[in-house]
C-alpha positions as a printed NumPy array, in Angstrom:
array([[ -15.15 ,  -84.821, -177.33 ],
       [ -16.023,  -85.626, -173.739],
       [ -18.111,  -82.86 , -172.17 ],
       [ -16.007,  -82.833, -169.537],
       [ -12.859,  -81.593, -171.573],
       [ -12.32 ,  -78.19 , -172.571],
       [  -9.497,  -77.899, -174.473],
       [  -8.036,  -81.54 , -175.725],
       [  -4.967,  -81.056, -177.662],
       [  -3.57 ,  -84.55 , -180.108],
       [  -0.056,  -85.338, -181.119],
       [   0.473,  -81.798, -181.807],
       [   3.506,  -80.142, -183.356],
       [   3.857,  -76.186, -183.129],
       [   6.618,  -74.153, -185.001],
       [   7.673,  -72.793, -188.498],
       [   9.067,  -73.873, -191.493],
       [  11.878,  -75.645, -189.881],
       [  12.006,  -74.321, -186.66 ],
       [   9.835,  -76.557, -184.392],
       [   9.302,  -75.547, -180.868],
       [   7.363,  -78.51 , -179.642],
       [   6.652,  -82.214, -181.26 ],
       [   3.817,  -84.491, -180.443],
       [   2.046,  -82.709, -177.52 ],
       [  -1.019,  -84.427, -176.58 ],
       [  -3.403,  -82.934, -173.277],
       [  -6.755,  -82.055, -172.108],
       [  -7.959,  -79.362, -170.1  ],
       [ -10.741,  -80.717, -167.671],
       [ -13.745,  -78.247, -167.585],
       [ -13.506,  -76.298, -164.535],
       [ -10.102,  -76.674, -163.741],
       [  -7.023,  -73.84 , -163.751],
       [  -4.521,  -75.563, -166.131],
       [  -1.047,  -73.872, -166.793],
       [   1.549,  -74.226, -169.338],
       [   5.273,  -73.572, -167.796],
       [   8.614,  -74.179, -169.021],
       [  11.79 ,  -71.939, -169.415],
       [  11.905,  -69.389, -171.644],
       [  12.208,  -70.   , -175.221],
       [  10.337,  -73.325, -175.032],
       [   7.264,  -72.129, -176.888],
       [   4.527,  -71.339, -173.932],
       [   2.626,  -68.164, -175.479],
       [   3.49 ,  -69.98 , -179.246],
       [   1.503,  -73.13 , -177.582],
       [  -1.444,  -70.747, -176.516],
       [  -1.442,  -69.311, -179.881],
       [  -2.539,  -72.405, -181.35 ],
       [  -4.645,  -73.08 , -179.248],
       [  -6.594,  -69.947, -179.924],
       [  -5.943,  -71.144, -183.559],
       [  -3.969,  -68.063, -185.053],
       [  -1.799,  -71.021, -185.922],
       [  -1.962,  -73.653, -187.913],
       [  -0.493,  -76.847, -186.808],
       [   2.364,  -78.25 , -188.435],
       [   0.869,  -81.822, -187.4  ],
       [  -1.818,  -83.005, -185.113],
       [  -4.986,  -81.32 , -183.882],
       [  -6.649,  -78.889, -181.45 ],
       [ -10.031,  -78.667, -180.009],
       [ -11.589,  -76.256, -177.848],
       [ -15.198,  -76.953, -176.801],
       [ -15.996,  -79.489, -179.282],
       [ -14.91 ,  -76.983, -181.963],
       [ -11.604,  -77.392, -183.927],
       [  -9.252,  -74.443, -183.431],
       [  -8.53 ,  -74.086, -187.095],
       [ -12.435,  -73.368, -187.763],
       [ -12.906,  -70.929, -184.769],
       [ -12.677,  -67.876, -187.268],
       [ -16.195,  -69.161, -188.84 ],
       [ -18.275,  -68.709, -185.712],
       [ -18.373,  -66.588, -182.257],
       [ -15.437,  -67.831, -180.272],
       [ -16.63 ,  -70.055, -177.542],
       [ -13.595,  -68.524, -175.055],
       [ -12.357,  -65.577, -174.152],
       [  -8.514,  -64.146, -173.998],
       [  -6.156,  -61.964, -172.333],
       [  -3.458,  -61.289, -174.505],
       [   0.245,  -60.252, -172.556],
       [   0.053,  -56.566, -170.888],
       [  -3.395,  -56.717, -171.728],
       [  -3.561,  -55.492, -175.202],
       [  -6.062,  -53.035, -174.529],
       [  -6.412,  -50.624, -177.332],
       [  -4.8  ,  -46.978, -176.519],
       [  -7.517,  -44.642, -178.311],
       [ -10.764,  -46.682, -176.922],
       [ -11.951,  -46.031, -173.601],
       [ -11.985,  -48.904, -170.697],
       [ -15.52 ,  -49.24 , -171.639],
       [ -15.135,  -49.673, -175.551],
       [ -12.467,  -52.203, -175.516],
       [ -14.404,  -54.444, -173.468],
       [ -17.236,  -53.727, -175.878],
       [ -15.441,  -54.717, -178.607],
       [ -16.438,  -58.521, -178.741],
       [ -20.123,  -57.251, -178.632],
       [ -19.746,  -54.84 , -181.438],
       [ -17.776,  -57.785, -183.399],
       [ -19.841,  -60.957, -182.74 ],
       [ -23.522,  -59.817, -181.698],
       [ -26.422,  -57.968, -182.849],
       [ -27.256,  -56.232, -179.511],
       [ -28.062,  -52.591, -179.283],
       [ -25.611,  -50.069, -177.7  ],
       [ -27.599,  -49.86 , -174.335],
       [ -27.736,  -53.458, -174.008],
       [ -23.6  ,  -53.383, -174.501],
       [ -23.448,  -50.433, -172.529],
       [ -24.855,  -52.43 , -169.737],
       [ -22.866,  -55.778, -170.086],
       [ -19.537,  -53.342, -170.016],
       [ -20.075,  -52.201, -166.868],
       [ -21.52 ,  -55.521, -165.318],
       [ -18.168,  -56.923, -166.362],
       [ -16.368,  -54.347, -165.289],
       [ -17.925,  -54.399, -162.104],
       [ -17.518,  -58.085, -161.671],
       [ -13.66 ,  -57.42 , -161.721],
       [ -13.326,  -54.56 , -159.366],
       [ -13.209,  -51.702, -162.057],
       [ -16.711,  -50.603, -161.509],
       [ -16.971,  -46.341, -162.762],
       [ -14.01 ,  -47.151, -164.67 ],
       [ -15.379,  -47.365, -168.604],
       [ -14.579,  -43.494, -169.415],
       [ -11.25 ,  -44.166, -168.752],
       [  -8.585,  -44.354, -171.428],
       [  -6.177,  -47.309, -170.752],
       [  -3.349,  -44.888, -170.248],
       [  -5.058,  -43.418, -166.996],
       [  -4.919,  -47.297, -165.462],
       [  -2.541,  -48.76 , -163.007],
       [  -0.738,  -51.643, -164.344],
       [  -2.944,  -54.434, -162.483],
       [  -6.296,  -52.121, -163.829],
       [  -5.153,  -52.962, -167.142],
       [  -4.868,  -56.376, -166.716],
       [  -8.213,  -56.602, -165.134],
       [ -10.304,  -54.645, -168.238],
       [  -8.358,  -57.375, -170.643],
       [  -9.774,  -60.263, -168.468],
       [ -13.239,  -58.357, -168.45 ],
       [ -12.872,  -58.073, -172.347],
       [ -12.483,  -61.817, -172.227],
       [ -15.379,  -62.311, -170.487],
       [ -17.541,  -60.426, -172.859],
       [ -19.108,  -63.413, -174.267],
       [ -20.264,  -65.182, -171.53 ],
       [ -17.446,  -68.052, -172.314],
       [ -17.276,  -70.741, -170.285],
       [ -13.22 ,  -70.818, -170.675],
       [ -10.923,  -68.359, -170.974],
       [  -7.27 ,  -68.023, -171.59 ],
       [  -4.612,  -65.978, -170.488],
       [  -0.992,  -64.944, -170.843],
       [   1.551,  -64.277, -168.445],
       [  -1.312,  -62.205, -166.554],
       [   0.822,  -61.3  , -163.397],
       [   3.901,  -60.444, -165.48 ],
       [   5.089,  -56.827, -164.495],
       [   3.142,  -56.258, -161.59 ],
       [   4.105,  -55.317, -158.391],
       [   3.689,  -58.676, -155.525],
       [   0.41 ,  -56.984, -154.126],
       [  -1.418,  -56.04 , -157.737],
       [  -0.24 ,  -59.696, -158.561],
       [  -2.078,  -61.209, -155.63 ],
       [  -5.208,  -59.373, -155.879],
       [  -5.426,  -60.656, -159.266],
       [  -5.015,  -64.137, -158.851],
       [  -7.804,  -63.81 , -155.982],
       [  -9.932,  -62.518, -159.114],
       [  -8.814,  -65.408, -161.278],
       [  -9.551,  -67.82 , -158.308],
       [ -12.859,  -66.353, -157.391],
       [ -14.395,  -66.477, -161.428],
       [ -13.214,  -69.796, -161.396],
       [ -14.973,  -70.947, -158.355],
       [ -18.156,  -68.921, -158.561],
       [ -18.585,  -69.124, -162.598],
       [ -16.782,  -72.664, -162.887],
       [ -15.012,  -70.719, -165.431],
       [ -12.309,  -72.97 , -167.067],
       [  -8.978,  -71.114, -166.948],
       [  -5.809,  -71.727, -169.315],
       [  -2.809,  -69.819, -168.255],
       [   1.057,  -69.819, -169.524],
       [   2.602,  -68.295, -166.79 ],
       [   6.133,  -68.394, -164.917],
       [   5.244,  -66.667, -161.467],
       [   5.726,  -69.025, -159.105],
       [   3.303,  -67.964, -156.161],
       [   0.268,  -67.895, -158.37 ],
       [   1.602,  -71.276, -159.864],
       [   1.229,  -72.712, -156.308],
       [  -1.923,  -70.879, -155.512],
       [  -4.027,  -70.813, -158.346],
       [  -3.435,  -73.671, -160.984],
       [  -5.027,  -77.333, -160.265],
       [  -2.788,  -78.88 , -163.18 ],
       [  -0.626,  -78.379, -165.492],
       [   2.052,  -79.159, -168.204],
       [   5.788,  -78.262, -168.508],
       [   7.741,  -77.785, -172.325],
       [  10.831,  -78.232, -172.587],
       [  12.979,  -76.446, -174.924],
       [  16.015,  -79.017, -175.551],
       [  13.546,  -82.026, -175.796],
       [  10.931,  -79.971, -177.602],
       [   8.36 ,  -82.278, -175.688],
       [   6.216,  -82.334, -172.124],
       [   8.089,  -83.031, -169.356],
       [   5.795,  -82.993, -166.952],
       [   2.101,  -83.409, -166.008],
       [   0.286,  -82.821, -162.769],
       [  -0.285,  -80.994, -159.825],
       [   2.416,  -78.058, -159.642],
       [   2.775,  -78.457, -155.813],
       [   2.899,  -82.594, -156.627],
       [   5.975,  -81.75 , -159.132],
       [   7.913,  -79.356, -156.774],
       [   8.042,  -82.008, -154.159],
       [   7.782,  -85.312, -155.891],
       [   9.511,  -85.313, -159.489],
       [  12.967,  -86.509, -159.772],
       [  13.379,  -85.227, -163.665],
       [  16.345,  -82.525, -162.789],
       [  14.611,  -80.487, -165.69 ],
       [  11.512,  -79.933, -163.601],
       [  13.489,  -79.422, -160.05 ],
       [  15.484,  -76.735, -162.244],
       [  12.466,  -75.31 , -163.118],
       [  11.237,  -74.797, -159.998],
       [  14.555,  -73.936, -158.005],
       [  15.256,  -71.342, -160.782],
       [  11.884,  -70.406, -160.099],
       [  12.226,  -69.892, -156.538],
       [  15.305,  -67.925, -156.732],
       [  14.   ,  -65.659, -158.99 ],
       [  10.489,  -64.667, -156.238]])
């Protein structure tokens, strides 16, 4: 794979048994870009990022992220990072321990040494003092911020996340796509998001993809802003105008 792609994704067909969601999907996520996977509801975007996280199998066709196929991931350290929806962040840990966790899980370091990535992370995504803290004692946009800061654990160079504005008020939701936009420009972090907000669509994401659920197929590829004004499919104006009424 081209070191230039992150995630490249082949003729790839997600679903169970004999409910399939999406047929012959084929992408690749350029390294450094912010690349989002829309659609309506029910047309299979967090079931898409599931396998490409590979905690899926594919029914046909392949995934690979980083050179590594997704299927294999569980054999090695992960080479990305994710933030699962509402952030997942485990209730009876402190702040501090779940971002820990993919220390504890995939390295050898001593406790200080995690100790001192944990707050570095937390630090670099405004949450600095905040490790003590059990989740429950954290605003809404707080939690989502730890869950991207447990993502970044690792050091990945790409990291994915779900519906990360989803339930936050229009300011929490703002300051956190300046957080996704500022990793991404200062780390060149590679960012894969499923997401149906429409202001961070326009603001944050470089490129992206569109499912559809009657088709079970892409859509749509390309600049978001380049869709809104350009695309004559009705299925992507819906998108958007639905969109739009919704903000």
């Amino acid at each position: 794979m081209n070191d230039d792609v992150m995630v490249r994704v082949s003729d790839l067909t997600i679903g169970w048994e004999e409910t399939i969601l999406q047929e012959h999907a084929s992408f690749d996520v350029a390294r450094g870009e912010i690349f989002a996977i829309l659609g309506e509801s029910g047309c299979g975007k967090s079931t898409m990022l599931r396998y490409l996280i590979g905690l899926e199998d594919p029914v046909q066709g392949s995934v690979a992220v980083a050179g590594v196929g997704a299927s294999h991931l569980e054999v090695s350290r992960p080479p990305f990072g994710v933030m699962f929806q509402s952030g997942a962040l485990i209730g009876s840990l402190s702040v501090g321990e779940n971002v820990g966790l993919p220390l504890e899980e995939w390295t050898s370091l001593v406790p200080e040494a995690i100790g001192a990535i944990v707050r570095a992370k937390l630090r670099l995504v405004g949450l600095g003092g905040t490790q003590d803290k059990l989740p429950s004692e954290l605003s809404g946009g707080m939690k989502k911020r730890a869950a991207i800061a447990r993502a970044m654990a690792l050091e990945p160079s790409l990291i994915f996340l779900d519906e990360p504005s989803a339930g936050l008020d229009p300011v929490s939701a703002v300051e956190l796509d300046e957080l996704i936009l500022t990793l991404n420009k200062r780390l060149g972090l590679t960012v894969v998001v499923v997401t149906h907000e429409l202001p961070s669509i326009f603001k944050i994401v470089s490129k992206c993809i569109m499912l559809d659920r009657e088709s079970r197929t892409i859509i749509a590829t390309g600049d978001p802003r380049t869709l809104r004004d350009q695309c004559a499919d009705p299925r992507v104006k819906r998108f958007f105008h639905r969109a739009a009424k919704e903000q």
